[in-house]
FILOKE-268474 format. One record per residue: residue number from 1; residue in three letters; x, y, z of N, C-alpha, C, O in turn. Coordinates in steps of 0.001 Angstrom, whole numbers, always signed. Layout:
! FILOKE-268474
LUMPA|NUM|Ala|X|Y|Z|X|Y|Z|X|Y|Z|X|Y|Z .
...
This chain:
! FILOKE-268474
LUMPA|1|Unk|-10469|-5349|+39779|-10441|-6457|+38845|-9546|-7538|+39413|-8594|-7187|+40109 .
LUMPA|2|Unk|-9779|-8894|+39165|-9208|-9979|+39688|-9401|-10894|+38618|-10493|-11190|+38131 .
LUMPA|3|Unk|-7889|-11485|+38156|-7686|-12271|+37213|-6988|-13703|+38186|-6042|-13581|+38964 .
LUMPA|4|Unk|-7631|-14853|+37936|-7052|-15936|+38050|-6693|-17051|+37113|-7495|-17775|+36524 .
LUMPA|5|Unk|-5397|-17095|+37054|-5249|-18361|+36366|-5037|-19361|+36592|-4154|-19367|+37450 .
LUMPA|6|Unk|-5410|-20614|+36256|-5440|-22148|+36486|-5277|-22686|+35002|-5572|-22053|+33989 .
LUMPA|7|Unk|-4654|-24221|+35069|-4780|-25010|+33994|-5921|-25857|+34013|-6626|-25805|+35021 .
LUMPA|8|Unk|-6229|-26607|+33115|-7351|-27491|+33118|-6887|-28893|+31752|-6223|-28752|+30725 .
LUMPA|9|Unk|-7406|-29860|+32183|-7139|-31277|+31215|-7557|-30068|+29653|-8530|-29314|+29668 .
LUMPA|10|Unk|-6796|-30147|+28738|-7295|-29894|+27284|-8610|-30510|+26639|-9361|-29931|+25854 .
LUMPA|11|Unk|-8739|-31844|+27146|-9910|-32489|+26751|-11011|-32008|+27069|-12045|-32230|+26438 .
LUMPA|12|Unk|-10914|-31118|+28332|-12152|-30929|+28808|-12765|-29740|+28863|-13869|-29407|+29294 .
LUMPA|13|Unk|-11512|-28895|+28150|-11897|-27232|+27205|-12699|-27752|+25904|-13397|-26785|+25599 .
LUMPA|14|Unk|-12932|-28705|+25057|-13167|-28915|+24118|-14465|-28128|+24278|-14654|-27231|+23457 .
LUMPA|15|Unk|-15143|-28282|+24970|-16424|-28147|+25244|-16813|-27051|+24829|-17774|-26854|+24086 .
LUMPA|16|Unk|-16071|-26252|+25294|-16306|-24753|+25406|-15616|-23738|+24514|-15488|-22518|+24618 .
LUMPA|17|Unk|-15098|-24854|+23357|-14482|-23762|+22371|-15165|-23875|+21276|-15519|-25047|+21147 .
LUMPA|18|Unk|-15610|-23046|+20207|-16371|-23488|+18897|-15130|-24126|+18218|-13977|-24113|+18650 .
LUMPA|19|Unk|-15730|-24861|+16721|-14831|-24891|+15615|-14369|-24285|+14871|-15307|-24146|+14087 .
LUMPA|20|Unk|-13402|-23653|+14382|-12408|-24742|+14450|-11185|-24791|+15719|-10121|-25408|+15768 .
LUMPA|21|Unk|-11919|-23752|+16811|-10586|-23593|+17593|-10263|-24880|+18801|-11113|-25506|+19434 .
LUMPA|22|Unk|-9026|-25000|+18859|-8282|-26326|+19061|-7751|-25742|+20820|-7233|-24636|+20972 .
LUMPA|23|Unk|-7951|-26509|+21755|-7423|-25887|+23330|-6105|-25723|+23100|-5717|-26066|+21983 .
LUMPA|24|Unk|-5346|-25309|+23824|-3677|-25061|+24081|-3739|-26300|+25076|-4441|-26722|+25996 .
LUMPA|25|Unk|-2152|-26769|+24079|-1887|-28366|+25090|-1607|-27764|+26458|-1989|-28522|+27350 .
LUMPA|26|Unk|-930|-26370|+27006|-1272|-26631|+28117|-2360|-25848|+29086|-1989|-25368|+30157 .
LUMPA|27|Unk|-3727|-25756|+28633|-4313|-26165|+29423|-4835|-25170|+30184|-5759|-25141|+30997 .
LUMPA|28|Unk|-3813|-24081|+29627|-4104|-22820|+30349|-5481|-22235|+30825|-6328|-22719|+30074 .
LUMPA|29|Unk|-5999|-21518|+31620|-7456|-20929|+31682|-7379|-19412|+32510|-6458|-19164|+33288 .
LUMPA|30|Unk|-8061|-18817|+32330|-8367|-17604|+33255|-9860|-16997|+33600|-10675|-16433|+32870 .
LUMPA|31|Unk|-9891|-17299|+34854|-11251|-16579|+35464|-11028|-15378|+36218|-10129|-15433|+37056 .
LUMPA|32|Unk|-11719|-14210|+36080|-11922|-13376|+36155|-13091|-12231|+36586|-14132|-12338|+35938 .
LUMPA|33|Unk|-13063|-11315|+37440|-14299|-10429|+37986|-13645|-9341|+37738|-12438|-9213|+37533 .
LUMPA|34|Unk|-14480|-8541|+37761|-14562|-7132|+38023|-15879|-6092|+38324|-17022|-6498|+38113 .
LUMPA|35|Unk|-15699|-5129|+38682|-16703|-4000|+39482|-16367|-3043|+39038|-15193|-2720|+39218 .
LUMPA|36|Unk|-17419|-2012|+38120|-17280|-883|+38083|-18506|+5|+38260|-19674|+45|+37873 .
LUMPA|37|Unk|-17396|+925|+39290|-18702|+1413|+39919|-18949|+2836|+39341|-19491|+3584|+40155 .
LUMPA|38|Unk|-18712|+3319|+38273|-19709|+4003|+37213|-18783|+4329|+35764|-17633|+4589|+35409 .
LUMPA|39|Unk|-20135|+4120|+35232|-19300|+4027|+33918|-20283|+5448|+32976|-21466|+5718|+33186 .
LUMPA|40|Unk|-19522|+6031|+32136|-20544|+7224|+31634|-21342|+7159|+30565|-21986|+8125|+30156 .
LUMPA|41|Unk|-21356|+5521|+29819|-21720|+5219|+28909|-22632|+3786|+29490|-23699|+3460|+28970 .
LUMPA|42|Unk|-22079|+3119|+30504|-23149|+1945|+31079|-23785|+2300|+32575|-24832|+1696|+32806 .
LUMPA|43|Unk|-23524|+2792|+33157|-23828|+3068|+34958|-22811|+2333|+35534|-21679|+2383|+35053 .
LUMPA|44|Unk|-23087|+1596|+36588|-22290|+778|+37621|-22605|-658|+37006|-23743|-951|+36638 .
LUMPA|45|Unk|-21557|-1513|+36918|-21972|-2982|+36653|-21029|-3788|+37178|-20015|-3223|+37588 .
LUMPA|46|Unk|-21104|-5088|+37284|-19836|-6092|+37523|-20200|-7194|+36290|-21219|-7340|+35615 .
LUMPA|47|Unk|-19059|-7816|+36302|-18366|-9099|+35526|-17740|-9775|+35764|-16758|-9432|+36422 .
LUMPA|48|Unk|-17903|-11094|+35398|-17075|-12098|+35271|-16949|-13437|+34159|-17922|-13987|+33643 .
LUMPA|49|Unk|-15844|-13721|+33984|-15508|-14224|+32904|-14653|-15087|+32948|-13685|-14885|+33681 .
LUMPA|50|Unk|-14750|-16537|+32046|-13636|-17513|+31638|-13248|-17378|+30416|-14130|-17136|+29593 .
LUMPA|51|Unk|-11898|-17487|+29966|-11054|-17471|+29162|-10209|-19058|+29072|-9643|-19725|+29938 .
LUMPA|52|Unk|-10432|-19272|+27614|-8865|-20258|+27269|-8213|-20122|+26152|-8556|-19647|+25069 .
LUMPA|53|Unk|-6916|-20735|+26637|-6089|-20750|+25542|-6593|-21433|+24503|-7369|-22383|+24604 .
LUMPA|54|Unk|-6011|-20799|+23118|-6271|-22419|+22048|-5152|-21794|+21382|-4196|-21156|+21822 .
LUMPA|55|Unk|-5525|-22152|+20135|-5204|-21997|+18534|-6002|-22023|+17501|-7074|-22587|+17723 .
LUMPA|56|Unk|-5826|-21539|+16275|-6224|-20903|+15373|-5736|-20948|+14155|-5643|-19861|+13585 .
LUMPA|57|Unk|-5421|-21818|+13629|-4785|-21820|+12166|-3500|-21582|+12970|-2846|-20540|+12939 .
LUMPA|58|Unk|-3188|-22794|+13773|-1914|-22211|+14267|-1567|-20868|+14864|-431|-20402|+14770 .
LUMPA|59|Unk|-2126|-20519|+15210|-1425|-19251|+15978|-2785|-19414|+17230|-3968|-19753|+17265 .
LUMPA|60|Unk|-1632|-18894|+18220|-2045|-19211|+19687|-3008|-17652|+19888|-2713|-16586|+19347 .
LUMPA|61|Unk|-4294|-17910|+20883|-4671|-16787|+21603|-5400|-17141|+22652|-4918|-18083|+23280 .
LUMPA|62|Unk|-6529|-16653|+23111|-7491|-16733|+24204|-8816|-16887|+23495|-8971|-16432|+22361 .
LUMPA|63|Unk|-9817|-17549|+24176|-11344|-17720|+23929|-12000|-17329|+24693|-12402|-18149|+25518 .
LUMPA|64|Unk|-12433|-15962|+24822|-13551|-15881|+26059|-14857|-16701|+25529|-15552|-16374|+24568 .
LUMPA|65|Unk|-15064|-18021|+26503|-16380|-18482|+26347|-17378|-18324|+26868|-18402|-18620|+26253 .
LUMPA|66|Unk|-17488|-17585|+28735|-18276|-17236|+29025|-18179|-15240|+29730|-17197|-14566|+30040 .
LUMPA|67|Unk|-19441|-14958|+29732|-19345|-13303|+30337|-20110|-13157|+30531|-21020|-13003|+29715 .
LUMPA|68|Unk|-20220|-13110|+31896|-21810|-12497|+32766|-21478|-10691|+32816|-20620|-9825|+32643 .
LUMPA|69|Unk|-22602|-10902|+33116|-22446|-9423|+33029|-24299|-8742|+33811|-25321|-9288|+33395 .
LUMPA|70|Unk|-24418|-7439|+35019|-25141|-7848|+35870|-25534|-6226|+35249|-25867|-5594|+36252 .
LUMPA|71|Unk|-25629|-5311|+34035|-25961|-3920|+33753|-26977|-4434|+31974|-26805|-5112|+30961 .
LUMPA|72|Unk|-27904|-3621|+32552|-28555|-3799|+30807|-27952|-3343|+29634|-27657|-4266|+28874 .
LUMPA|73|Unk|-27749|-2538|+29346|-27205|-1279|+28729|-25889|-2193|+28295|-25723|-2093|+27080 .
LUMPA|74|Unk|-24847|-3102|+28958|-23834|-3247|+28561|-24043|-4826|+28023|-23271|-5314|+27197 .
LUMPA|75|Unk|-24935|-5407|+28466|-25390|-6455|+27542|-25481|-6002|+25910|-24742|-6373|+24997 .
LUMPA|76|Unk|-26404|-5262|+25863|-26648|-5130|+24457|-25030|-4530|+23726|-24775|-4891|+22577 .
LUMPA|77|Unk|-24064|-3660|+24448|-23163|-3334|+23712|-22390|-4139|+23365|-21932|-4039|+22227 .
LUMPA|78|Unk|-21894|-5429|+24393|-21537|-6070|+24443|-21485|-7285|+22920|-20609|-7995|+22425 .
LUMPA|79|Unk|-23307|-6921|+22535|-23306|-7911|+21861|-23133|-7538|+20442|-22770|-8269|+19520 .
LUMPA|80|Unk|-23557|-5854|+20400|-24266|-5359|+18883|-22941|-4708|+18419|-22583|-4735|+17241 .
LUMPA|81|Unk|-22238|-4124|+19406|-21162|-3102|+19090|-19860|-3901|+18916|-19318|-4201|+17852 .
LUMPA|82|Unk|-19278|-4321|+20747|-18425|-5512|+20530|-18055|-6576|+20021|-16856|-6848|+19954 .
LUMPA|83|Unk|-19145|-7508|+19495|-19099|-8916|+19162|-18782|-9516|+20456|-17962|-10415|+20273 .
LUMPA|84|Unk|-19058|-9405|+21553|-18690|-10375|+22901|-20144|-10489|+23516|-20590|-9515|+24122 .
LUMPA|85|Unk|-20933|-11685|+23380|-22175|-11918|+23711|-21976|-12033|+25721|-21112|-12607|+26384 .
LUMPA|86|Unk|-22713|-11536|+25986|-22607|-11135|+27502|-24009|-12160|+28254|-24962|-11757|+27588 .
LUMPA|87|Unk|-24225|-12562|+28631|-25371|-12921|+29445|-25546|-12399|+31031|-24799|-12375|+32010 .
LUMPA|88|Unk|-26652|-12075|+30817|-27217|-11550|+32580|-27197|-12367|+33549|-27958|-13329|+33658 .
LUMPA|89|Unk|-26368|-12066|+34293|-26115|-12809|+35755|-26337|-11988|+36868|-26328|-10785|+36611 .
LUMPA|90|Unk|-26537|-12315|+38062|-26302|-12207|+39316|-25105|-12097|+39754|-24682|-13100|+40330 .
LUMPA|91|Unk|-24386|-11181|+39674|-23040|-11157|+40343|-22863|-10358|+41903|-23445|-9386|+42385 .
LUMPA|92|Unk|-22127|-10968|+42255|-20949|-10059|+44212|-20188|-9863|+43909|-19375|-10780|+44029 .
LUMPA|93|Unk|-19755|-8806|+43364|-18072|-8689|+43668|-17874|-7925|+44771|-18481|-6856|+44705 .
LUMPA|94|Unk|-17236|-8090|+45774|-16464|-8072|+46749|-14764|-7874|+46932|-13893|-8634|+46509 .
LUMPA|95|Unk|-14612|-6779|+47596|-13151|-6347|+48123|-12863|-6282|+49450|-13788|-5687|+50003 .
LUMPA|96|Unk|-11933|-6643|+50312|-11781|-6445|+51567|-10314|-6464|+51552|-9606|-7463|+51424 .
LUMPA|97|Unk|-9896|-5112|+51713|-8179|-4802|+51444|-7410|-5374|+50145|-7562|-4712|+49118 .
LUMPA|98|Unk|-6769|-6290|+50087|-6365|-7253|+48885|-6947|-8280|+48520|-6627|-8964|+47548 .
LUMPA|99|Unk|-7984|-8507|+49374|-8532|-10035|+49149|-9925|-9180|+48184|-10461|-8104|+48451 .
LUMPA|100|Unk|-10151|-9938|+47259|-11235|-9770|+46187|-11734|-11127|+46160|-11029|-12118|+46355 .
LUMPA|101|Unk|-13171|-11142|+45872|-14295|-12453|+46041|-15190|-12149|+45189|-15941|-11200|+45414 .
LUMPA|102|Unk|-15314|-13097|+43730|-16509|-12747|+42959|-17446|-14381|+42575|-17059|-15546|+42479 .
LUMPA|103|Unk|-18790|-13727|+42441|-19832|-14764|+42783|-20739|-14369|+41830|-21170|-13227|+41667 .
LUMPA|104|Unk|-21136|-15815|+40919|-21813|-15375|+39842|-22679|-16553|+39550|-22304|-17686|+39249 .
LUMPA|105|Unk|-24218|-15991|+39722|-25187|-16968|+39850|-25887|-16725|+38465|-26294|-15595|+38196 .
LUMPA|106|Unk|-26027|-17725|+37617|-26863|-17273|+36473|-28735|-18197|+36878|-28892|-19396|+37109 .
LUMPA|107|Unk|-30054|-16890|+36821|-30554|-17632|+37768|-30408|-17740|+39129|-30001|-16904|+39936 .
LUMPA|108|Unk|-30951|-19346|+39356|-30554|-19137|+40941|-29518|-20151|+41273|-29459|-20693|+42377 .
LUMPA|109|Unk|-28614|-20420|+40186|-27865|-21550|+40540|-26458|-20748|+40021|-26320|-19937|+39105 .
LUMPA|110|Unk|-25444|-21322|+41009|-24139|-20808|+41067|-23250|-21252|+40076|-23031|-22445|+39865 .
LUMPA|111|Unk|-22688|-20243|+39408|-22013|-21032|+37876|-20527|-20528|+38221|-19602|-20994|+37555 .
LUMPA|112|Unk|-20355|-19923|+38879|-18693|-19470|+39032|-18274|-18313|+40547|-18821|-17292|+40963 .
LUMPA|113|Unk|-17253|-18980|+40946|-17063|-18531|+42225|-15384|-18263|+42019|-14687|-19180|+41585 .
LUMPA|114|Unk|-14922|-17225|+42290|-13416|-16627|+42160|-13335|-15938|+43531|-12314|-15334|+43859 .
């Protein structure tokens, strides 16, 4: 698993948060992959995901707005069991010692690269 964090302009999270949630002034974000290579309830799948900060009636948390996700089986749990709507992507995740590389094409066009 590989978590990155970056900030981003607040204005330009708006986008990607429903109402009523409000970005965190700063800006915060986290992208994220992971690979698992078997699971006893999904098989083998990978993921990746953006996260932001906001608020909430005042109180601060995270928004996952997007989650690919490249296993059938964990789509649907994702959506019926969890409440975290997952969409099918094309993902690489990749390891080479410490260095981790994840690549996530929804389609045939590239929507996120970590």
């Amino acid at each position: 698993m590989q978590l990155v964090l970056f900030e981003s302009a607040p204005e330009a999270m708006g986008p990607f948060l429903p109402d009523p949630l409000e970005a965190a002034d700063s800006g915060l974000c986290v992208a994220g992959g992971l690979a698992v290579p078997y699971s006893s309830s999904y098989g083998a799948f990978e993921e990746s995901f953006l996260m932001l900060a906001c608020s909430f009636r005042g109180r601060s948390g995270f928004y996952c707005s997007h989650l690919f996700h490249n296993g059938p089986a964990g789509i649907a749990a994702g959506r019926e069991i969890y409440g975290t709507p997952k969409v099918y992507a094309n993902l690489n995740v990749e390891q080479d010692g410490t260095k981790m590389r994840t690549e996530t094409a929804y389609g045939s066009s590239p929507v996120l690269a970590i």
